[in-house]
N, C-alpha and C positions, 0 to 999 in steps of 0.2 A: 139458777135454782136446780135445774136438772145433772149440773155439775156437782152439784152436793149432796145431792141424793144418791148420784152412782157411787161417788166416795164414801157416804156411812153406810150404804151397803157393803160395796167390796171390804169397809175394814171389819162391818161386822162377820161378813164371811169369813177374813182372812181371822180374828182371834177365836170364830168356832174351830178350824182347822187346826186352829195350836190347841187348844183345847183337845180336839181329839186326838194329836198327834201327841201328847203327852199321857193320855189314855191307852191309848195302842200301846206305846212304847210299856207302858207301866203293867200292861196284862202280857206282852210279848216275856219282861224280864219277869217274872210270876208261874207262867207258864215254864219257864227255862230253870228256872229255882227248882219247881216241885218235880222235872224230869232229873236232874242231876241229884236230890235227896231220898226220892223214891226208889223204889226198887234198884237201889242199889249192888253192884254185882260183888257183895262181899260176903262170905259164910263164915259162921263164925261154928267150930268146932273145937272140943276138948285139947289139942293139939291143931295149933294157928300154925301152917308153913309160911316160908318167906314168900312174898307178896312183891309180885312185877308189877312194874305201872304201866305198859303197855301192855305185855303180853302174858299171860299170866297160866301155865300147865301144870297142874296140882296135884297131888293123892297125898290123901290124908285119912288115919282113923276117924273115925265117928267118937269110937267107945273108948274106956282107956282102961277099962278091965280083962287086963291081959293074964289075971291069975291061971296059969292051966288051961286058957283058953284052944280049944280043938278050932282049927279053922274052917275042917268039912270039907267032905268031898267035891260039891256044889256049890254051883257060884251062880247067883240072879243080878238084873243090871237093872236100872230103872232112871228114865234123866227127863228134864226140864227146861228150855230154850227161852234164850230170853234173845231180843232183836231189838240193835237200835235204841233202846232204853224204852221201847214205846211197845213191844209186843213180848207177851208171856207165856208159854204154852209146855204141856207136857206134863209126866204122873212121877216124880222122882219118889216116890213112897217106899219103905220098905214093908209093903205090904205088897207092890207090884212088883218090886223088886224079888220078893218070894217065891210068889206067883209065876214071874216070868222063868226063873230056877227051878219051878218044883222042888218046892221045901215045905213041909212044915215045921222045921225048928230053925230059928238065925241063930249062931252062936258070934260071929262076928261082922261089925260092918265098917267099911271105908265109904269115903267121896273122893269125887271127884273131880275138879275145876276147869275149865277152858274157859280163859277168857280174852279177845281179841279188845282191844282197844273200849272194852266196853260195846261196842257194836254190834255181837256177837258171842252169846255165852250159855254155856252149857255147863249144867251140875248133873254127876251123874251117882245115886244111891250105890254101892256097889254090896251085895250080902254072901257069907259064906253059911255055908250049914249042910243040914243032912234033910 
């Protein structure tokens, strides 16, 4: 009797454990989905440059009104960090990016890309003006 009791226990144990192990597994691939379609390290501007799959060092315009455009004496920088697909940080605005120039007019703006294997990436606002 006491043999058959340790046996409908351990097998009740052992199908919670598949139970949870199918669980796990099913929030582990979940969690690995929404890191690899979030924040994604691609920018998408007026003018797309060609695109490395591992290593990726970019400038590109922003704008693509280049009628007559004066570039300005002044140049302001302003960037954005992303790590590891899981940490975001930094002001790439061209508001800071003004600011950090002392301007008050932008007449033209570029970016900028760095991007290491995705592990590692940096966009950087870049503005010209007066």
């Amino acid at each position: 009797m006491r043999l058959l009791c340790f046996w409908t226990v351990s097998c009740k144990i052992y199908k919670v454990g598949l139970i949870m192990k199918k669980y796990f597994s099913l929030i582990i691939l979940g969690i690995l989905i929404c890191l690899l379609v979030t924040g994604c390290t691609y920018f998408k501007s007026p003018v797309v440059p060609p695109w490395g799959g591992s290593i990726n060092i970019t400038k590109a315009p922003v704008d693509i009104t280049f009628n007559k455009t004066k570039i300005g004496s002044k140049k302001g920088e302003s960037s954005s960090y992303q790590i590891l697909w899981l940490i975001s940080f930094g002001d790439a605005s061209v508001y800071s990016a003004a600011r950090e120039g002392n301007m008050s007019t932008v007449t033209h703006i570029d970016c900028d890309l760095l991007n290491i294997l995705g592990f590692y990436m940096r966009y950087t606002t870049i503005v010209y003006g007066e």
